[in-house]
C-alpha positions in Angstrom: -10.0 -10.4 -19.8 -9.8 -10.0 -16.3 -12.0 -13.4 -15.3 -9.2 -15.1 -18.1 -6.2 -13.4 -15.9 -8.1 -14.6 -12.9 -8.4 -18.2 -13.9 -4.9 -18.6 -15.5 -3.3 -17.2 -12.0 -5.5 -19.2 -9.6 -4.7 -22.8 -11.9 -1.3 -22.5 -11.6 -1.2 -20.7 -8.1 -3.6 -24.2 -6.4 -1.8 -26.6 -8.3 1.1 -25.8 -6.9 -0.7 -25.8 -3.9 -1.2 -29.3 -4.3 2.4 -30.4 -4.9 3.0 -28.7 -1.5 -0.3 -31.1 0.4 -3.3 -28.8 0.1 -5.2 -31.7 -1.0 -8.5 -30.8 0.8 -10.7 -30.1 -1.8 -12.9 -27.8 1.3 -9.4 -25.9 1.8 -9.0 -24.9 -0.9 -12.1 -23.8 -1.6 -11.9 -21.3 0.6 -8.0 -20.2 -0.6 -9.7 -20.0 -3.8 -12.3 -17.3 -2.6 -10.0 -15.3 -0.5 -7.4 -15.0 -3.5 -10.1 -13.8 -5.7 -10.8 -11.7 -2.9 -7.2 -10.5 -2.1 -6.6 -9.9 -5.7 -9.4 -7.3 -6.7 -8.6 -5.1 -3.7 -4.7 -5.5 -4.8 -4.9 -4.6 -8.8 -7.4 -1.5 -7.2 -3.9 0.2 -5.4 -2.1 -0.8 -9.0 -4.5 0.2 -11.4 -5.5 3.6 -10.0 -2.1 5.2 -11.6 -3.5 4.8 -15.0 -6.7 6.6 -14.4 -5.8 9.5 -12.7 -4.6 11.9 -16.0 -8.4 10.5 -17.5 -10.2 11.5 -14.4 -8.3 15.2 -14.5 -9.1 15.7 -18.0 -12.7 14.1 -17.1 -13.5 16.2 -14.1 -11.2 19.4 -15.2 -9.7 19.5 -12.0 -6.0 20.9 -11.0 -3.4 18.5 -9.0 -4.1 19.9 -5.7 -7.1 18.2 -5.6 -6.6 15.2 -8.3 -3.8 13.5 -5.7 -7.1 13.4 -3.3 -8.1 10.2 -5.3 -5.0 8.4 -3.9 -4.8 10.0 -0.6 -8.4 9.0 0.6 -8.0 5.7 -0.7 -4.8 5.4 1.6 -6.4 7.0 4.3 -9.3 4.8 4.7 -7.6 1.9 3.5 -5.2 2.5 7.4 -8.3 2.6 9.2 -10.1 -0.3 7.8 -7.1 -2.6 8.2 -6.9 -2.3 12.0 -10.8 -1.6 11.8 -12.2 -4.6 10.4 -9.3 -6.8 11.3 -10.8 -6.3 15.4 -14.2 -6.7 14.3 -13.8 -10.3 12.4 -13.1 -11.2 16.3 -15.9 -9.8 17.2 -18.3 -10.3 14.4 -17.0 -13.4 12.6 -14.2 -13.7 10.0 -17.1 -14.8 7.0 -19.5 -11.9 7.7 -16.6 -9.0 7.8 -14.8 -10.3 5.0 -17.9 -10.5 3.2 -18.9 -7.1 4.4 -15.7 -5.9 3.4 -16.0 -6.8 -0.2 -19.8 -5.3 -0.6 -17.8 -1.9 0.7 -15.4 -2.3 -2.0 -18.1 -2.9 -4.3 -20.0 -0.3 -3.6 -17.3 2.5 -3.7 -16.6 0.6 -7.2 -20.0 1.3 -8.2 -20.4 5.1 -6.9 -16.6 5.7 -8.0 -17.5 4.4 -11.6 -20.6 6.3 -11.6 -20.1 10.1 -9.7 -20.8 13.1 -11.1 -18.6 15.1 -9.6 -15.1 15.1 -8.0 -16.9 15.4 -4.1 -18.9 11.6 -4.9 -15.9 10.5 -6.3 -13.8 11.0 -3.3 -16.3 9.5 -1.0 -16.6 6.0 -3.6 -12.8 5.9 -3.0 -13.6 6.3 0.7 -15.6 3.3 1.1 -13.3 1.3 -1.3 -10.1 1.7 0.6 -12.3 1.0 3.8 -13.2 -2.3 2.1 -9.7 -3.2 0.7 -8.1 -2.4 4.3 -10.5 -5.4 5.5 -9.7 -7.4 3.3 -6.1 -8.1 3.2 -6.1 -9.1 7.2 -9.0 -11.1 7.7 -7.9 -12.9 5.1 -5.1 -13.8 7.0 -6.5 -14.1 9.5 -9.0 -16.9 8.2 -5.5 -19.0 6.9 -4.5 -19.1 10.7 -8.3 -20.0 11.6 -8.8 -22.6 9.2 -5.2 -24.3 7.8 -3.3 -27.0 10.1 0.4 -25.1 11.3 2.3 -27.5 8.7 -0.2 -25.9 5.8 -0.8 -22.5 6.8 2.9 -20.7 5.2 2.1 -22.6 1.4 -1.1 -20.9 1.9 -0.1 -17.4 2.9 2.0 -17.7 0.3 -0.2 -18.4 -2.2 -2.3 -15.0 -0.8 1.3 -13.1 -0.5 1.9 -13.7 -4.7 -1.4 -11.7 -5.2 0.4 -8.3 -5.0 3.1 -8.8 -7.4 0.7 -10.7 -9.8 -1.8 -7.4 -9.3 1.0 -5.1 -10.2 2.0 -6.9 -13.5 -1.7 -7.2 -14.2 -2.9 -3.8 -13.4 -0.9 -1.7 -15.9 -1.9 -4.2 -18.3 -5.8 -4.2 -17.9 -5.3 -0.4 -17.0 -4.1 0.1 -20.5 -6.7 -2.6 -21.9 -9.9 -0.8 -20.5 -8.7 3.5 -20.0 -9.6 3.4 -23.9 -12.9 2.8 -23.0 -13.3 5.5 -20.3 -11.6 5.9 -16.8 -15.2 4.6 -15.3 -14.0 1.3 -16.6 -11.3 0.8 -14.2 -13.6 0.7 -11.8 -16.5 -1.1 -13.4 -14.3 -4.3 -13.2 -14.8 -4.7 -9.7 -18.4 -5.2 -9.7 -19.4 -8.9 -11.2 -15.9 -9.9 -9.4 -17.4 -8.7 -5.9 -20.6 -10.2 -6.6 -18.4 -13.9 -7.4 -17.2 -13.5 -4.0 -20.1 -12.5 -2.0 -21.5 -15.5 -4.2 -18.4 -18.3 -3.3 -17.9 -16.5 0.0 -21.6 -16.8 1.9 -21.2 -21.1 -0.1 -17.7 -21.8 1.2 -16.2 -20.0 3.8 -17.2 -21.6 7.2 -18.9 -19.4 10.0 -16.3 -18.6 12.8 -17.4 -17.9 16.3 -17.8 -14.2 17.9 -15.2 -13.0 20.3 -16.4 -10.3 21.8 -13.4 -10.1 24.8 -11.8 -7.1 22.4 -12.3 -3.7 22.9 -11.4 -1.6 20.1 -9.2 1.4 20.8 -12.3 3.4 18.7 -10.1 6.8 20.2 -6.9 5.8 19.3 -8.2 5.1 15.8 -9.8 8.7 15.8 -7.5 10.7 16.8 -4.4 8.9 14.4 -7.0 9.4 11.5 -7.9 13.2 12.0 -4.3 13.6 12.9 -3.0 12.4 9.6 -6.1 13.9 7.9 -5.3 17.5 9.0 -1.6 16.2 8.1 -2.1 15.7 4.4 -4.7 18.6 4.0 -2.2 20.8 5.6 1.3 19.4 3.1 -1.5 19.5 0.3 -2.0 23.2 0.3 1.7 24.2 0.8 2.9 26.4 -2.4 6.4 24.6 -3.0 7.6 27.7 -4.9 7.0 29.5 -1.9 7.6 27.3 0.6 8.3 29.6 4.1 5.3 31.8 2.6 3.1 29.6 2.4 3.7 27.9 5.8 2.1 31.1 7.4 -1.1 30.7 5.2 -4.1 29.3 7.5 -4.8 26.9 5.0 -1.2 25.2 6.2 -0.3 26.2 9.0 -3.7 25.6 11.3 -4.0 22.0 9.9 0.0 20.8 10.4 -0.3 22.0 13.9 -3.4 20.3 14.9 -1.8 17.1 13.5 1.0 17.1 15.5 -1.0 17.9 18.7 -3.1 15.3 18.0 -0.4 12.6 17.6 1.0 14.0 20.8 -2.3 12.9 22.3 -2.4 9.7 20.5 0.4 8.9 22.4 -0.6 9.4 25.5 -3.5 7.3 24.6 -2.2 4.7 23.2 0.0 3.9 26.5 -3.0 3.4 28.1 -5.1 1.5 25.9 -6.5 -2.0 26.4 -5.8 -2.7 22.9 -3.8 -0.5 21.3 -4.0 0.5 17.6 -0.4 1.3 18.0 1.6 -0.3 20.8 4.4 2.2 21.5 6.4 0.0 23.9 7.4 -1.4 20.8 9.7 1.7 20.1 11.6 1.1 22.8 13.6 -0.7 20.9 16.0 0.9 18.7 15.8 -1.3 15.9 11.8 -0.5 15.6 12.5 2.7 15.5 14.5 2.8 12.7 12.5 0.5 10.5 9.6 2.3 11.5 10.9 5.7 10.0 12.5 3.7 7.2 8.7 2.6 6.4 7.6 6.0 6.3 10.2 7.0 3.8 9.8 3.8 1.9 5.8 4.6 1.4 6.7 7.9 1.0 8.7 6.8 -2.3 6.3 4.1 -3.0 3.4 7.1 -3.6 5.8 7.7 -6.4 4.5 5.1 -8.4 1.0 6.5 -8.9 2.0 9.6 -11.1 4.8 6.9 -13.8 2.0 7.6 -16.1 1.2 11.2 -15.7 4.9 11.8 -16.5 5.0 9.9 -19.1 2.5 11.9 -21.0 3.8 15.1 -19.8 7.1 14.1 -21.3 6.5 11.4 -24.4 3.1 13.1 -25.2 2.1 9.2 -24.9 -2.1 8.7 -24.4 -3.7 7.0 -21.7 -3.3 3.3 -22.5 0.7 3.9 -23.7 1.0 5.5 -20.4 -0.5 2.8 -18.2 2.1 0.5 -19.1 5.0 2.6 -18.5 4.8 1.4 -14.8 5.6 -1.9 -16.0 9.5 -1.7 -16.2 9.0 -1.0 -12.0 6.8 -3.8 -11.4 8.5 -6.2 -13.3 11.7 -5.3 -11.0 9.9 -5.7 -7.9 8.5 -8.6 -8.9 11.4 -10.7 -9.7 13.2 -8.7 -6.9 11.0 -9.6 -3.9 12.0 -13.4 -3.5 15.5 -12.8 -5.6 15.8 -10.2 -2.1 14.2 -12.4 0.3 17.0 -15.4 -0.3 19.9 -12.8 0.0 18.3 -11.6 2.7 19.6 -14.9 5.3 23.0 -14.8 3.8 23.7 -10.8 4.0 21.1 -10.1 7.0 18.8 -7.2 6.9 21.1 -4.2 7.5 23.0 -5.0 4.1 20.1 -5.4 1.9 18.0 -2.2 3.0 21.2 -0.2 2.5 21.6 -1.4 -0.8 18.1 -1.4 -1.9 17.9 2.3 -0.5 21.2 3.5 -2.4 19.5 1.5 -5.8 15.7 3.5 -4.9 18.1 6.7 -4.9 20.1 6.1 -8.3 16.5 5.1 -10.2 15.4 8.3 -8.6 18.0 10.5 -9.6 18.2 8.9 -13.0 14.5 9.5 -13.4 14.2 13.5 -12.1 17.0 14.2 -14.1 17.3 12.1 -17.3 13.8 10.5 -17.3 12.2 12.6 -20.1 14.9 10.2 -22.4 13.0 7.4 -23.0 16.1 4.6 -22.5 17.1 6.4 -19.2 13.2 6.7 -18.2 13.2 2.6 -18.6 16.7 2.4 -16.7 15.3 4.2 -13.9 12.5 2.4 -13.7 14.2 -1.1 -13.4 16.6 0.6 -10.3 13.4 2.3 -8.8 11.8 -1.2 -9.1 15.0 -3.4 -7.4 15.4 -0.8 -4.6 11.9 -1.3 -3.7 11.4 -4.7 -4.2 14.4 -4.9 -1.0 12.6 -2.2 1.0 8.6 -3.0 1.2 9.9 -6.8 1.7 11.2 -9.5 3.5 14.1 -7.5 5.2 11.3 -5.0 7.6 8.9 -7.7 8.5 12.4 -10.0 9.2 13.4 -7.4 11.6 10.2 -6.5 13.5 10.2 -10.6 13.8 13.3 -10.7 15.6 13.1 -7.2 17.5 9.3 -8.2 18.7 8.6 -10.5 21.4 5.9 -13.3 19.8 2.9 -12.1 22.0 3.6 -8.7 20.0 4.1 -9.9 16.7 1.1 -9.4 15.0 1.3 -6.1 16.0 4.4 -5.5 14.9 3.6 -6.5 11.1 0.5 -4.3 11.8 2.3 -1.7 12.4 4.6 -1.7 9.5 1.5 -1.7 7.3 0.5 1.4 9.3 4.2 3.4 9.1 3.9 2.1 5.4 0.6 3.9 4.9 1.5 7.1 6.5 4.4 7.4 4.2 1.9 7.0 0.9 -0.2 9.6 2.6 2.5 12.3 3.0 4.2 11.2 -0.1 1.2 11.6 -2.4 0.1 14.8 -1.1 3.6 16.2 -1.4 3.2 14.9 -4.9 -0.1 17.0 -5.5 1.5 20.0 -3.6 4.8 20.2 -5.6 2.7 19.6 -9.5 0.1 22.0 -8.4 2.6 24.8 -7.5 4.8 24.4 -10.7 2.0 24.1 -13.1 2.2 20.2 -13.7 4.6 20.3 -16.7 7.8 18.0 -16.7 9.6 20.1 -15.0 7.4 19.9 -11.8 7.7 16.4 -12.1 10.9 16.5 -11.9 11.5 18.4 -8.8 8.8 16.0 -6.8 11.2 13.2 -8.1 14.2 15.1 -6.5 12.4 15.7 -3.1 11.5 11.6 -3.6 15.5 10.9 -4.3 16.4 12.7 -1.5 13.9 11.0 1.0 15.7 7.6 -0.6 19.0 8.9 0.3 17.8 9.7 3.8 16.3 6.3 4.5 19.9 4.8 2.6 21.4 6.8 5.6 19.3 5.8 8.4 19.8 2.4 8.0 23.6 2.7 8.2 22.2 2.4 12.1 20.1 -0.8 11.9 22.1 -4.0 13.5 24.8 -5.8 11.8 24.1 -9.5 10.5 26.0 -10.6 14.0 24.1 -8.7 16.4 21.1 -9.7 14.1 21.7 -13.0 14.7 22.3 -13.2 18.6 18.8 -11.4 19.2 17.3 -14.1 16.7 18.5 -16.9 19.7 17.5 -14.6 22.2 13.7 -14.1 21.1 
């Protein structure tokens, strides 16, 4: 099924590559393997919701420590992307990307195959290290190895993978849970070993740079900053909330985090290479989006728990509940490029306000009226459409225009960082609120409130972003 879903995608994806002039037969070769590539790591992120109420039942473990199986994936998957993306100009684009695959791979395999909740954590480790590699070097190997006039109909081709993988992961979550949770995983094995297979015959050597120093404390301190971060949210007792704060299993960890960052910081400003260039947040549009990317992973972290919901509420079983994500990723993806050609005739401010005030309504809809199963679909279609204007074009259009071109790459970096950090707090909020209320639809519904009301707050900070005017004069200016 999956090698069927593969094949059918990549068909129509490279003959449409060919309408636009990717004739080279050697070019596309390589597209071909880093879509393969691209896509396994990308149905990973969407099929993970499915298997989460299997691997509770599997492991008998509470939601404390079940939202772990997202966080760490999130976590890793940060620090690989900046990771790997320095080494493939150090090392060589073919060997990292390669190298990042066998990682993913492997935490497949040991994922698939722990006995206990401790070796599952650390196979999710090593996967999101792996998919956090792969995304950029990918990338990365388009700008190496496509003329200019050919390099945006291939990034395009790699950009469809996500909305393909989140109409194809509910389906082939709900195909293979049936079988066992372990299967979910077990998919990703004989397609790692096609692309370690294609990669080492196709994808040209590059050379080694080795003029980059990687900012190895910047990335330490950000990671055990945001580790202490989600440990600390993770532990808090929602029902009592002030309480709790004082417990040392809170109140120790949320503190270190935030002196931590505060070194980061410092850091960072004088780093050779920056993980995080915070000269860029001197500029108040940054700013903004970069908080509005928090919020918007934040919600996003939402998605992961659609199907534990729906068989708190429906009683449905695993594979009926795998595809009750499907009314969300349907929405976003035939909102992404419906919102990306509004987006030059409203500009950005117009779009993120209403795609924040539509995440707020699917929200609301869903905490409150989601247990009926016409309003849960409703919801789904506005959570969908709000997102599908918020993780899109309109953030990576702004950092484009408020980001001097020297700085760009680091820009879009860092909006898949800000991104990131909001799916880490968000899930482990999540965890927090369904393990303190006993995980019954009424704790789902009050995490969905907390969610709605993070929507409305990101609805009201970009009230402040530029209008389409001002938009448009720093456009000529940069």
């Amino acid at each position: 099924m999956y090698f069927q879903l593969i094949k059918l995608t990549t068909n129509n994806l490279f003959r449409m590559g060919f309408k636009m002039g990717l004739e080279d037969n050697k070019r596309n070769k390589i597209l071909l393997v880093l879509f393969i590539g691209v896509l396994m790591g990308a149905i990973d992120i969407a099929i993970v919701g499915p298997a989460l109420p299997a691997i509770k039942n599997y492991f008998n473990i509470d939601n404390r420590n079940l939202v772990w199986i997202y966080t760490i994936y999130v976590l890793f998957f940060m620090i690989g992307t900046p990771l790997m993306a320095k080494l493939s100009d150090r090392q060589g684009r073919r060997f990292i990307y390669l190298l990042d695959v066998s990682l993913f791979g492997l935490g497949s395999f040991i994922t698939a195959s722990s006995p206990s909740l401790n070796i599952l954590l650390i196979g999710r480790a090593i996967q999101g290290l792996g998919a956090g590699g792969i995304f950029p070097v990918a990338s990365a190997f388009i700008g190496d190895t496509f003329p200019p006039e050919k390099r945006g109909s291939a990034l395009g081709i790699i950009g469809a993978v996500f909305g393909i993988s989140y109409l194809i992961g509910p389906l082939l979550g709900g195909l293979l849970i049936g079988y066992g949770w372990q299967w979910l995983f077990v998919v990703n094995l004989p397609v790692a070993v096609l692309v370690i297979i294609l990669g080492a015959k196709f994808l040209p050597k590059s050379s080694k740079k080795m003029e980059k120093i990687f900012d190895w404390k910047g990335m330490l301190l950000l990671a055990v900053s945001f580790s202490s971060l989600a440990y600390g949210i993770n532990q808090i007792n929602t029902q009592y909330f002030f309480n709790s704060i004082y417990s040392i299993k809170v109140w120790p960890f949320l503190l270190i985090s935030i002196l931590l960052l505060l070194i980061f910081v410092k850091v960072e400003e004088k780093a050779r290479d920056p993980i995080i260039r915070t000269s860029l947040f001197r500029s108040r549009e940054v700013s903004l989006t970069s908080i509005i990317s928090v919020f918007t992973g934040l919600n996003e972290a939402g998605l992961v728990f659609i199907p534990a919901f729906a068989i708190a509420a429906f009683g449905f079983d695993n594979s009926q509940a795998s595809l009750m994500l499907l009314p969300v990723v349907v929405s976003i993806a035939i909102g992404a490029p419906v919102m990306g050609r509004i987006l030059d005739k409203t500009g950005s401010k117009v779009l993120m306000i209403t795609g924040g005030l539509m995440l707020t309504i699917g929200l609301i809809i869903f905490e409150s009226l989601g247990y009926y199963f016409f309003y849960f679909i409703l919801s789904g279609i506005f959570i969908g459409l709000g997102l599908s204007a918020l993780l899109g074009a309109p953030v990576r259009y702004i950092m484009l225009n408020e980001v001097s071109k020297s700085y760009r790459a680091s820009g879009q970096g860092l909006i898949n960082i800000n991104t990131s950090v909001g799916q880490l707090i968000g899930g482990t909020l999540i965890g927090a609120v369904l393990a303190s209320f006993g995980g019954d639809v009424n704790a789902y519904e009050f995490a969905y409130y907390l969610l709605a009301i993070a929507a409305l707050i990101l609805t009201i900070i970009a009230l402040g972003l530029k209008g389409r005017r001002s938009e448009m004069k720093t456009m000529k200016i940069k």
